[in-house]
C-alpha positions in Angstrom: 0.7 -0.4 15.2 2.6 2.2 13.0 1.1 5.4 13.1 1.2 8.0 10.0 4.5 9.6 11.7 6.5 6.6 11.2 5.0 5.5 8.0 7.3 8.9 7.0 9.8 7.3 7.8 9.7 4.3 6.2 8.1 5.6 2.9 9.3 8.8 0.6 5.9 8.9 -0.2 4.2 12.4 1.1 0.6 14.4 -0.1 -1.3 13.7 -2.4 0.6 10.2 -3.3 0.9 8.9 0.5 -2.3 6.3 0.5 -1.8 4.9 3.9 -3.1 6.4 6.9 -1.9 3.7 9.9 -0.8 0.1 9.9 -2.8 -1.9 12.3 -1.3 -5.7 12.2 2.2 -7.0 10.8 3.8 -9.9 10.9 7.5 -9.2 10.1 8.5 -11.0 6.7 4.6 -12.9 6.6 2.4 -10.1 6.3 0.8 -6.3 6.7 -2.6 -5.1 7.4 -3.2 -1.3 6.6 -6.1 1.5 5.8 -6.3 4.5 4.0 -9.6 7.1 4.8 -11.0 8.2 2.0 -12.5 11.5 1.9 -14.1 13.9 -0.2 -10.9 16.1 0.2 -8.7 13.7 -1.9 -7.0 15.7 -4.8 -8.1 13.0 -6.9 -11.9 13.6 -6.8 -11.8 17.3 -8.9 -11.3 15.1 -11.9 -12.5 11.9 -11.0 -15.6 11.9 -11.7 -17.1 15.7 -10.9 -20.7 14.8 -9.4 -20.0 10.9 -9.1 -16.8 10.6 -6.9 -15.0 7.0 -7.5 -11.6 6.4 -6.5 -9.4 5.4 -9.1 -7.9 1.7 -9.6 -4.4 2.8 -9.9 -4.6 4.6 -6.4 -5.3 1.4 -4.6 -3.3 -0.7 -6.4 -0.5 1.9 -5.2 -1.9 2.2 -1.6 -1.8 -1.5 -1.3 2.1 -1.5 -3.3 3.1 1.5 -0.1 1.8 -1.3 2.6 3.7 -3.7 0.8 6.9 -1.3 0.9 6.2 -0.5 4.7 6.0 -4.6 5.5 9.3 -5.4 3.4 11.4 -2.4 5.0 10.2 -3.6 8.5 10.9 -6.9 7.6 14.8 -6.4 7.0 17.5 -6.9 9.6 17.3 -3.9 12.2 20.6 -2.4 11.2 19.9 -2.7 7.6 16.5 -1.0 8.6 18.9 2.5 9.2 19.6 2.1 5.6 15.9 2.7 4.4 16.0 6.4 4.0 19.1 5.0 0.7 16.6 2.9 -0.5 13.5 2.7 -2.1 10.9 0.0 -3.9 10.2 0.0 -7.2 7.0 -2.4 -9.0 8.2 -4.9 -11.1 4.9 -6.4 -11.8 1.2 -6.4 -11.4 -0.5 -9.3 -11.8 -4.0 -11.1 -11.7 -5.7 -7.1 -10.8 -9.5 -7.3 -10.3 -11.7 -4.2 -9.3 -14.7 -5.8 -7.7 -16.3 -2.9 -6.7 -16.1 1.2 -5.9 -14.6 2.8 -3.6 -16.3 6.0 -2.6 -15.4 9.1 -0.3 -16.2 8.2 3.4 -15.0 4.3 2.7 -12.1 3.4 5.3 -10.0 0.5 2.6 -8.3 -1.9 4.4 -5.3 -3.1 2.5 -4.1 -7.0 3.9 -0.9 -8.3 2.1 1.2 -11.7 2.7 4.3 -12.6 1.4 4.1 -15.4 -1.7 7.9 -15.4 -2.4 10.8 -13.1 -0.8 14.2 -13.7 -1.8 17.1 -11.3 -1.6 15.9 -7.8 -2.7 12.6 -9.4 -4.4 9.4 -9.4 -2.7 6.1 -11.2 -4.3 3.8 -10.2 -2.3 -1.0 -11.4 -2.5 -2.7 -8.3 -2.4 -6.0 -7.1 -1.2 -8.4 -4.3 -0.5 -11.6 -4.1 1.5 -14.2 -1.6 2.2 -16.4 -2.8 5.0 -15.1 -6.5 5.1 -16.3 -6.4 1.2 -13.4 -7.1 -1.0 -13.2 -4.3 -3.7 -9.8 -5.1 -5.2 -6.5 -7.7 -5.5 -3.5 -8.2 -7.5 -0.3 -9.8 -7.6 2.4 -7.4 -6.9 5.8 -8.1 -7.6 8.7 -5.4 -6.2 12.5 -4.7 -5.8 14.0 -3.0 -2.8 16.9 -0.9 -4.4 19.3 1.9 -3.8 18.4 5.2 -4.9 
């Protein structure tokens, strides 16, 4: 398990555009189970929508791309791993997104990635999200690990 604390570590990420809360399962260089709470207190919900909170596509896709960085840094060599706080992952594509259905303050979404392809600095990685075992959300994501 990686707790918020080291998810700081591994990520730049920080308030209101860190979207993972704790990984739970990970299989170095195979693949990443992690969650996000969402709550009522999200920045996000003043604008969207006022009186019908929904949250946003983009901001799972993201949360689900952060998992995705979290498994590909913990999947390099350990003394490369040192290196991480030089480097950072940038999207190179998002494929094959689907919204299923809306996530809502109070849902606990469960993002579960595995590796497709990996080579070199490339990761190609199946994405998914889930709100109560009920898949809400999946794409495609394709990312580089480079320097800053």
């Amino acid at each position: 398990m990686i707790d918020i604390n080291e998810i700081q570590t591994i990520l730049p990420h920080r308030y209101p555009l860190l979207l993972i809360d704790r990984v739970t399962e990970m299989e170095t260089g195979k693949s990443i189970v992690a969650y996000k709470n969402v709550t009522i207190g999200e920045q996000v919900f003043q604008g969207h929508f006022p009186g019908h909170p929904i949250y946003p596509g983009v901001m799972i896709i993201e949360g689900m791309a952060q998992a995705g960085g979290v498994l590909a840094f913990k999947s390099m060599a350990p003394s490369a791993q040192e290196e991480t706080k030089e480097k950072v992952v940038y999207f190179m594509s998002i494929d094959k997104a689907k919204f299923r259905a809306p996530v809502t303050p109070g849902d606990k979404l469960v993002y579960c990635l595995s590796v497709l392809k990996h080579k070199g600095a490339i990761w190609v990685l199946d994405a998914k999200a889930y709100v109560d075992e009920k898949l809400v959300a999946e794409a495609e994501l394709k990312a580089m690990i480079v320097d800053k």
